[in-house]
C-alpha positions as CSV (number, residue, x, y, z in Angstrom):
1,X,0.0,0.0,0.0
2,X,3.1,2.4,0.9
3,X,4.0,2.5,-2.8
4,X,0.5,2.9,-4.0
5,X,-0.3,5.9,-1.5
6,X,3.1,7.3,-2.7
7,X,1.8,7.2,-6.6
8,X,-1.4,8.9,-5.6
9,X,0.8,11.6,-3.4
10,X,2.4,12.3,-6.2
11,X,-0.2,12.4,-8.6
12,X,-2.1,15.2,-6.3
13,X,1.1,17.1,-5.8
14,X,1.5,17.1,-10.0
15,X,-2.0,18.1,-10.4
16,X,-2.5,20.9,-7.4
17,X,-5.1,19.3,-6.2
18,X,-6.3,18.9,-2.6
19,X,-4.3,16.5,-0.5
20,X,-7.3,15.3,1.7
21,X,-6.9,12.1,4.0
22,X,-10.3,10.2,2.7
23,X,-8.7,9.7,-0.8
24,X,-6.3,7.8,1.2
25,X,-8.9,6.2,3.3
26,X,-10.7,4.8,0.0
27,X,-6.8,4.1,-1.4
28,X,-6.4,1.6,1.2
29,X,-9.7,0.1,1.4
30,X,-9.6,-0.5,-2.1
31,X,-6.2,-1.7,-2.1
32,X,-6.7,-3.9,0.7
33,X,-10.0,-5.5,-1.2
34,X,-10.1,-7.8,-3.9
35,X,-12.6,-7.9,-6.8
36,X,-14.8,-5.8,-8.7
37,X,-16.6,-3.0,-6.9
38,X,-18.6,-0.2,-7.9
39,X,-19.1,2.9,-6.1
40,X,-21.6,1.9,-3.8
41,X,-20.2,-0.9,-2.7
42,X,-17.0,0.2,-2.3
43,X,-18.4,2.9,0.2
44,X,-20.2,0.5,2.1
45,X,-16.2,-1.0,2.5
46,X,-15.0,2.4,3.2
47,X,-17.6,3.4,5.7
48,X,-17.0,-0.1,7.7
49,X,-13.3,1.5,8.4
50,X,-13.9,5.1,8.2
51,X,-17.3,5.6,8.9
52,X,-17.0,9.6,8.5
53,X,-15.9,9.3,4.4
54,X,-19.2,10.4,2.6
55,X,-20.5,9.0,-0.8
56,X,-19.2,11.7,-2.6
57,X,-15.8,11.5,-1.1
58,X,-15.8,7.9,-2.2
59,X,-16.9,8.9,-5.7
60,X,-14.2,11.8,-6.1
61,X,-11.8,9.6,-4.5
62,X,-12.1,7.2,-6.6
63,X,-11.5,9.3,-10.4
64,X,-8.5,10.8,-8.6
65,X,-7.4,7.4,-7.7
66,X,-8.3,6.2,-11.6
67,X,-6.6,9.0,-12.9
68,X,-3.0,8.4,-11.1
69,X,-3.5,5.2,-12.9
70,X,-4.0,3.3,-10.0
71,X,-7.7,2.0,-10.8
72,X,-9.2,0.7,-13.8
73,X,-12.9,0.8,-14.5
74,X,-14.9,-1.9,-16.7
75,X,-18.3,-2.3,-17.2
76,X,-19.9,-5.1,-16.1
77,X,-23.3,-6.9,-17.8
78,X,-25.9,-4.6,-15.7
79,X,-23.9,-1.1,-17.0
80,X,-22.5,-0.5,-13.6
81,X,-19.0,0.6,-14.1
82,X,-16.7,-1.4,-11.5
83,X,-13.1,-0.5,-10.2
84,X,-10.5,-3.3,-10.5
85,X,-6.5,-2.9,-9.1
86,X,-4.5,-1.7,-12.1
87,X,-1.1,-0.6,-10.6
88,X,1.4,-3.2,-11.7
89,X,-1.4,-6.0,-12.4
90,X,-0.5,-7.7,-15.6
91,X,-3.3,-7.0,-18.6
92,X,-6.0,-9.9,-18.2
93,X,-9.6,-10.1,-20.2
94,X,-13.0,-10.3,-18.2
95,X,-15.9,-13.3,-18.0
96,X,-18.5,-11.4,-17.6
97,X,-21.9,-13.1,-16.5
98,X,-25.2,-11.4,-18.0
99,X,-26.9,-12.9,-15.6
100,X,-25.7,-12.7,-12.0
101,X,-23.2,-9.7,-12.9
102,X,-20.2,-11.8,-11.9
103,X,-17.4,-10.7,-13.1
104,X,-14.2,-13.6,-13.7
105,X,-10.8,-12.4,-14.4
106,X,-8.5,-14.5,-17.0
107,X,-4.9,-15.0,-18.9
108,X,-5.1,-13.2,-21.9
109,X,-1.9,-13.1,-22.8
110,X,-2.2,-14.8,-26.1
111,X,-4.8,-12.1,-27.2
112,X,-2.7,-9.3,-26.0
113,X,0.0,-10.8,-28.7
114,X,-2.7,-11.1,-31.5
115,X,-3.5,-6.6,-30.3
116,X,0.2,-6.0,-30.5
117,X,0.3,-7.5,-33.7
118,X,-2.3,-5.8,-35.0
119,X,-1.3,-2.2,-34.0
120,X,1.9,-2.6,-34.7
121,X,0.8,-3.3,-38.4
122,X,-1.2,0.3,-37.9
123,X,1.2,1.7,-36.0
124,X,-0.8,2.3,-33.5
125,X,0.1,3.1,-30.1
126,X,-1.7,0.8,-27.6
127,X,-2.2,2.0,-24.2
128,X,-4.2,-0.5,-22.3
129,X,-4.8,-4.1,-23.6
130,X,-8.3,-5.7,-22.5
131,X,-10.9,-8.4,-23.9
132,X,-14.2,-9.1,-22.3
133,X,-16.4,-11.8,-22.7
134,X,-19.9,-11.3,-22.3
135,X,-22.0,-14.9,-21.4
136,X,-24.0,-17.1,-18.7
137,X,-20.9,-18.3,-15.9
138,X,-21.4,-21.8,-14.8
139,X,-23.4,-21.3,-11.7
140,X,-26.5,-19.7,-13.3
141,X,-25.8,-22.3,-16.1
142,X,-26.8,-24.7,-13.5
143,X,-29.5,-22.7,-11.8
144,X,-31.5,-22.6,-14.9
145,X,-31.9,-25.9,-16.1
C-alpha cells in the first residue's frame, strides 16, 4: 500500500489538487480489497473502516485514484461501471456473467499478442490491452436448467 499511496501523493502534488486524508482512506480500502466494486459498494467497504468518508468523497476519490492510474474501471453486464486494481497488475480479459453480474478475471496473454500484432501493423500506439467476454458463468448455467 506504501508504494500505491506514494503514486497517488504524487499524482495530487502534480496536479495541485487537494491533499485530503479520505482519498487515502478509500486508497487503502480499495487496495486492501479484492474484486470488482462499484461505487456503492466500495463505500459501504469504506464506511465499515472510516465511517465519516461520505459517498461523494468515495466517488471523487475514486476518479482521482483512476486517474493516477491506479484503478481501472470496466463495465460489467448490468452497466454499472466497477473499479479493478490496475497498478502493476498484468493485462488480463473479463468473463462477464449477464446474468448474476459476476465478473471472472483471466490469462489473456495470447490475445494481447494477436493486439500488439495488430497495431503494430497500424502503428498504433496501444495503451491499455483488455478483452471481455460477455456470457452465462457456470453457476446460473446450473440454476437454470
Amino acid at each position: 500500500m506504501q508504494e500505491e499511496a506514494q503514486v497517488l501523493a504524487d499524482y495530487i502534488a502534480k496536479n495541485a489538487l487537494r491533499n485530503t486524508h479520505q482519498r487515502f482512506d478509500v486508497l487503502d480500502v480499495f487496495i486492501n480489497s479484492e474484486g470488482h466494486f462499484s461505487i456503492e459498494e466500495l463505500h459501504d467497504l469504506v464506511k465499515k473502516k472510516h465511517p465519516n468518508v461520505s459517498y461523494s468523497s468515495t466517488f471523487r476519490a475514486m476518479q482521482v485514484i483512476e486517474q493516477a492510474g491506479l484503478a481501472a474501471r470496466i463495465r460489467g453486464a448490468d452497466g454499472v461501471f466497477r473499479f479493478e486494481h490496475f497498478y502493476k497488475h498484468h493485462d488480463h480479459g473479463h468473463l462477464v456473467c449477464v446474468k448474476c453480474g459476476q465478473i471472472f478475471e483471466y490469462d489473456n496473454s495470447a490475445i494481447i499478442k494477436l493486439q500488439k500484432k495488430i497495431a503494430a501493423r497500424h502503428k498504433f500506439q496501444p495503451l491499455r490491452f483488455g478483452a471481455k467476454v460477455r456470457g452465462v458463468c457456470q453457476k446460473c448455467q446450473k440454476s437454470s436448467q
